[in-house]
DRENMI-451370 format. One record per residue: x, y, z of N, C-alpha, C in turn. Coordinates in pm, whole numbers, plus 50000, padded with zeros to 5 digits. Layout:
REM residues N
XYZXYZXYZ...
REM end
This chain:
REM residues 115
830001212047757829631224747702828891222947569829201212347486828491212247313827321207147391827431195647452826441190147511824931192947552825731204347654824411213447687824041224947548825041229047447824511239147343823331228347256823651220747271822891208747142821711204547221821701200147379820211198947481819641214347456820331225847438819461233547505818951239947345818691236147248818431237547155818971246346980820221245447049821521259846989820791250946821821041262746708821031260046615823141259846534823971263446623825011261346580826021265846710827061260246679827901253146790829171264546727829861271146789830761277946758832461276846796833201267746755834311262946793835991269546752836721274546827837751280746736838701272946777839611272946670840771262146683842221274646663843091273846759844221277446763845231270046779846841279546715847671270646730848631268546778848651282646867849941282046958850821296146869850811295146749851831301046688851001315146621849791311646524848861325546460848311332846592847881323846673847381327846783847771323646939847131324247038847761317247157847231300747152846961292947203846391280947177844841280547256844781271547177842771268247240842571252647209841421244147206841051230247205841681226947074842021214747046843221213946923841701209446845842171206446681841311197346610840671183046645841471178146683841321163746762840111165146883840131175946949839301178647078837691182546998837881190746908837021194746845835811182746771836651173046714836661160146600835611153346717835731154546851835461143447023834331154747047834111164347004833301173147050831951177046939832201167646845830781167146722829711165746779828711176746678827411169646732826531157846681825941157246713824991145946697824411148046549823791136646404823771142246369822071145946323821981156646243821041162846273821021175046362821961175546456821801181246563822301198846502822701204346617823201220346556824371215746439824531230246363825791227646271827171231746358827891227246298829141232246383830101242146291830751256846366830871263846301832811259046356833411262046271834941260946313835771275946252836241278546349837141289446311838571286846354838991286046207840291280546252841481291346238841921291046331843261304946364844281297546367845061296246288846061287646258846841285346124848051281646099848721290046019849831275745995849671267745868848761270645739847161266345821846371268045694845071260845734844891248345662844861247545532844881237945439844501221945504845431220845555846061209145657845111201945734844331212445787843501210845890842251206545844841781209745733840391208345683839821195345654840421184345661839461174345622839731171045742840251168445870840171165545971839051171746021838981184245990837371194446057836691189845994836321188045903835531184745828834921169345881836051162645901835651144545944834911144646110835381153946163834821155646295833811164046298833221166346183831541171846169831411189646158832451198446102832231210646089831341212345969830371220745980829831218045813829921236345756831031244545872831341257545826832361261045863833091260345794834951264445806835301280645748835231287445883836111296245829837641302845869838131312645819840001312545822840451326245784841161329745854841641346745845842891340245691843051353345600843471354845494844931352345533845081361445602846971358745647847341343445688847081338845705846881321345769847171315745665846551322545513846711307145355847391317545261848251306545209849141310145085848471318244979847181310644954846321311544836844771312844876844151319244898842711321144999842051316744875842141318844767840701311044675840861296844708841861291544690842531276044704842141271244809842301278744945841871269545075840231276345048839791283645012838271285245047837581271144954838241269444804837611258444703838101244244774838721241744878839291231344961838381229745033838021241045086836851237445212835521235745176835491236845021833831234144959833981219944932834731217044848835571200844804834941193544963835691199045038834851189445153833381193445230832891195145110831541197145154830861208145302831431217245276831601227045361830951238245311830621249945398830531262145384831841273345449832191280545333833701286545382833061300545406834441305745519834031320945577835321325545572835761337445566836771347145566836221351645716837351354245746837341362545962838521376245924838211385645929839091397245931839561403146065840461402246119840691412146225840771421746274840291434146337839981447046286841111458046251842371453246269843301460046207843781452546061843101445246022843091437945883842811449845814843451452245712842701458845559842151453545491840831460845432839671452245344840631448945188841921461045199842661457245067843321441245114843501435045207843961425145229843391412245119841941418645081841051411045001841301409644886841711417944812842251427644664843271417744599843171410644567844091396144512844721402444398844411409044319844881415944214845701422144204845601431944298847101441344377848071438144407847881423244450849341419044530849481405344467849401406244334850011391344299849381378144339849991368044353849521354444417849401357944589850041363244626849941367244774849001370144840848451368344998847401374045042848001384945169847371388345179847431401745321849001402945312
REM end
């Protein structure tokens, strides 16, 4: 499947990682890490649904994601894992779910806490 997105000229590869527990499960990190592209080739986007995230990021990162993003409820500290996922040379994304509140964002309101 990357295979043919990367022959058939995709400019980015869209991969979500679940964990059984935030979400139902999907291709682990490891599958993902076996599933890089070439390089040069498309970027690879990772969305990781999974709970913590922290954990996960230099492994995505080593298996060629060069855009990590992560729903708020998932990290302790969302500035912390977003400045984690730059540290590894990344581009970070926030994923909201549509019963998410945009106050989920509002760091101010709720202390150290997120969502």
């Amino acid at each position: 499947m990357v295979r043919a997105g990367r022959e058939s000229g995709a400019d980015l590869i869209h991969l979500d990682v679940m964990d059984n527990h935030y979400v139902r499960t999907s291709p682990s990190a490891r599958w993902c890490a076996r599933a890089a592209p070439a390089r040069g080739a498309a970027a690879r986007y990772v969305h990781l649904m999974v709970k913590p995230v922290d954990g996960l990021v230099p492994g995505v990162r080593q298996g060629g994601a060069s855009i990590i993003s992560f729903h708020p409820e998932a990290s302790e500290h969302v500035d912390r894992t977003i400045a984690l996922i730059r540290e590894h040379g990344c581009k970070a994304g926030l994923v909201l779910n549509p019963a998410t509140p945009l106050s989920c964002l509002d760091h101010t309101s709720r202390g150290s806490t997120w969502c």
